[in-house]
C-alpha positions in Angstrom: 29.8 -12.7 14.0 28.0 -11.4 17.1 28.9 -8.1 16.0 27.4 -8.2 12.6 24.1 -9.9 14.1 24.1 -6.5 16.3 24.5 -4.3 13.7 21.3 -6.1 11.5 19.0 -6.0 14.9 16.2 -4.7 13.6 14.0 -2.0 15.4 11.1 -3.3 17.9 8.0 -2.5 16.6 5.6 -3.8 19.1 4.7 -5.0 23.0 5.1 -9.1 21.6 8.7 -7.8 19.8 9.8 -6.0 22.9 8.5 -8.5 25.7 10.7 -11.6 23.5 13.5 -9.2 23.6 13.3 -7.9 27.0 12.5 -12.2 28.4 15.9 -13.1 27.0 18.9 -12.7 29.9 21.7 -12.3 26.9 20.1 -8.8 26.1 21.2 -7.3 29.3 17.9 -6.1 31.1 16.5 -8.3 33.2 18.2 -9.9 36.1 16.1 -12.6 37.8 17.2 -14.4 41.4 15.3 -16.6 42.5 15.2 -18.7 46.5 12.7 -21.3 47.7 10.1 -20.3 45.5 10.4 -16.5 45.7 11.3 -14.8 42.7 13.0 -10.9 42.3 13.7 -9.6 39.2 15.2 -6.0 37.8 14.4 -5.3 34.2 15.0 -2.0 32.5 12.3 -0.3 31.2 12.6 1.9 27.8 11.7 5.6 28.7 9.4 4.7 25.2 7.4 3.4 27.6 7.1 6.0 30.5 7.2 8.6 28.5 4.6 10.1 25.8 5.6 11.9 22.7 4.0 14.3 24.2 6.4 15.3 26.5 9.7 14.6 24.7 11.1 17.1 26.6 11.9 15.2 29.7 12.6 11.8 27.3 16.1 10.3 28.4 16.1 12.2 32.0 15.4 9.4 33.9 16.4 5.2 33.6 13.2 3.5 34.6 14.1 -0.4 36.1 10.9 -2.5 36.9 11.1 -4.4 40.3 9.4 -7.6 40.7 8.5 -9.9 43.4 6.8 -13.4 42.9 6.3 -16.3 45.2 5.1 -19.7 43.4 4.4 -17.9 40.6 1.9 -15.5 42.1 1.9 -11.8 43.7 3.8 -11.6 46.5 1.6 -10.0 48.9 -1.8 -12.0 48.4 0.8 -15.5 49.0 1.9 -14.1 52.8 -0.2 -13.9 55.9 -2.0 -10.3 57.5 1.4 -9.4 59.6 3.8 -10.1 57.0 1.6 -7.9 54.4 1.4 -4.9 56.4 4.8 -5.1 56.8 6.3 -5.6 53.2 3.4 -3.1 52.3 4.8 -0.2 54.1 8.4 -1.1 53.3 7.8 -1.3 49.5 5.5 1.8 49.7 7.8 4.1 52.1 11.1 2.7 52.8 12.6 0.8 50.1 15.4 3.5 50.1 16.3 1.9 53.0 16.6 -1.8 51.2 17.4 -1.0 47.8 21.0 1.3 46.6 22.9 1.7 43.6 26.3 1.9 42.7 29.2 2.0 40.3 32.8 1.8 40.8 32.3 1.9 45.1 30.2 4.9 44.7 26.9 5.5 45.2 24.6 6.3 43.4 20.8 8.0 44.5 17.6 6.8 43.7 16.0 9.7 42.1 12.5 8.1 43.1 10.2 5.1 43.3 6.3 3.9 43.1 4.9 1.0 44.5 1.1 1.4 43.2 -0.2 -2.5 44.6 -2.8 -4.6 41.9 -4.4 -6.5 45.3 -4.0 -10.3 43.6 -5.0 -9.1 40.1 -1.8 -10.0 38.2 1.0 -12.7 39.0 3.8 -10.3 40.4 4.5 -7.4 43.1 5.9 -4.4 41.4 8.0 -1.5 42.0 9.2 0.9 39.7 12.6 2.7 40.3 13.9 5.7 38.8 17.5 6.4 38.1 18.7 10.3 37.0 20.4 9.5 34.1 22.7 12.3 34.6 24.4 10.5 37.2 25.1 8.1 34.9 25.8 9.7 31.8 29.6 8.5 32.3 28.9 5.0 33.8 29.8 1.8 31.9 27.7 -0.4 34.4 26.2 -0.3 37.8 24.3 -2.3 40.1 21.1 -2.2 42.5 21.5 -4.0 45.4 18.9 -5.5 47.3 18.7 -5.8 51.0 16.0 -8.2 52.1 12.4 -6.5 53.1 11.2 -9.7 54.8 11.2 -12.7 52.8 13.9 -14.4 54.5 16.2 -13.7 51.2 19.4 -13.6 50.8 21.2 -9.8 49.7 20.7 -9.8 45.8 23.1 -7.9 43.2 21.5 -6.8 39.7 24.1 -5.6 37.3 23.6 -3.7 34.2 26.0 -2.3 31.4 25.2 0.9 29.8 25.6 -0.4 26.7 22.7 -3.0 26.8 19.8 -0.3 27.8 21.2 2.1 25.4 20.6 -0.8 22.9 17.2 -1.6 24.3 16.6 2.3 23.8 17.3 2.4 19.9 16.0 -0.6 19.4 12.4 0.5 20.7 12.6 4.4 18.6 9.6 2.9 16.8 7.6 1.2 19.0 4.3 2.0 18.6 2.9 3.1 21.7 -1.1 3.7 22.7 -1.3 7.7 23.4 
């Protein structure tokens, strides 16, 4: 039956669409942890949404994941103190190579590159996005990002992802309509 539910999915046509589908953990893109009050999540992002029409051309290069940080609900850098901000600021914005790897089957896999651009309090979340070369894994079934901890006193966190769900997520979101 869950085949034939598949099979009828019909196309996402807008943000609302997309955010419902992306929100549920049975879809396969977002993997949420969460420890005394601090929140991390990896969700895939659609390359619908990193990439304009406009430049097609590099479409499908690159697996875009969304890294989030929350603490009570709210960005994690306005809810630490001065020394703790400077620190988790610098990490996220020049050394999260150093806390955050991929890999697949024992091997490793590079982070082709990242960007940290910090909102300063105006939405509820601290956010990193990560590129993947999707070359690399072209023949990969599933993979996972782990996460080292940047200064939160958090445990080491896993995020696994199948192939199969974000190609999913990709056809489902060929007709998204996107502001240019």
């Amino acid at each position: 039956m869950g085949f034939l539910l598949f099979g009828c999915q019909q196309k996402l046509k807008n943000s609302a669409d997309l955010y419902s589908y992306a929100q549920d953990p049975s879809h396969g893109v977002l993997d949420t942890k969460e420890s005394n009050g601090i929140k991390v999540a990896m969700a895939y992002i659609p390359s619908r949404l990193m990439v304009s029409d406009s430049e097609d051309s590099i479409k499908g290069r690159y697996l875009y994941f969304r890294l989030t940080y929350q603490i009570h609900g709210k960005d994690m850098l306005s809810s630490v103190d001065q020394n703790s901000y400077s620190v988790l600021f610098n990490r996220l914005s020049f050394k999260l190579g150093e806390f955050l790897s991929v890999s697949s089957a024992g091997k490793d896999v590079e982070i082709a590159d990242f960007q940290f651009s910090p909102m300063f309090g105006t939405t509820n979340n601290t956010e990193v996005v990560v590129a993947l070369d999707s070359d690399k894994l072209k023949d990969i079934k599933e993979f996972t990002f782990k996460l080292k901890d940047i200064g939160l006193g958090l445990p080491e966190y896993d995020f696994k992802f199948e192939r199969k769900s974000l190609d999913r997520l990709e056809d489902l979101t060929q007709e998204l309509k996107t502001q240019d």
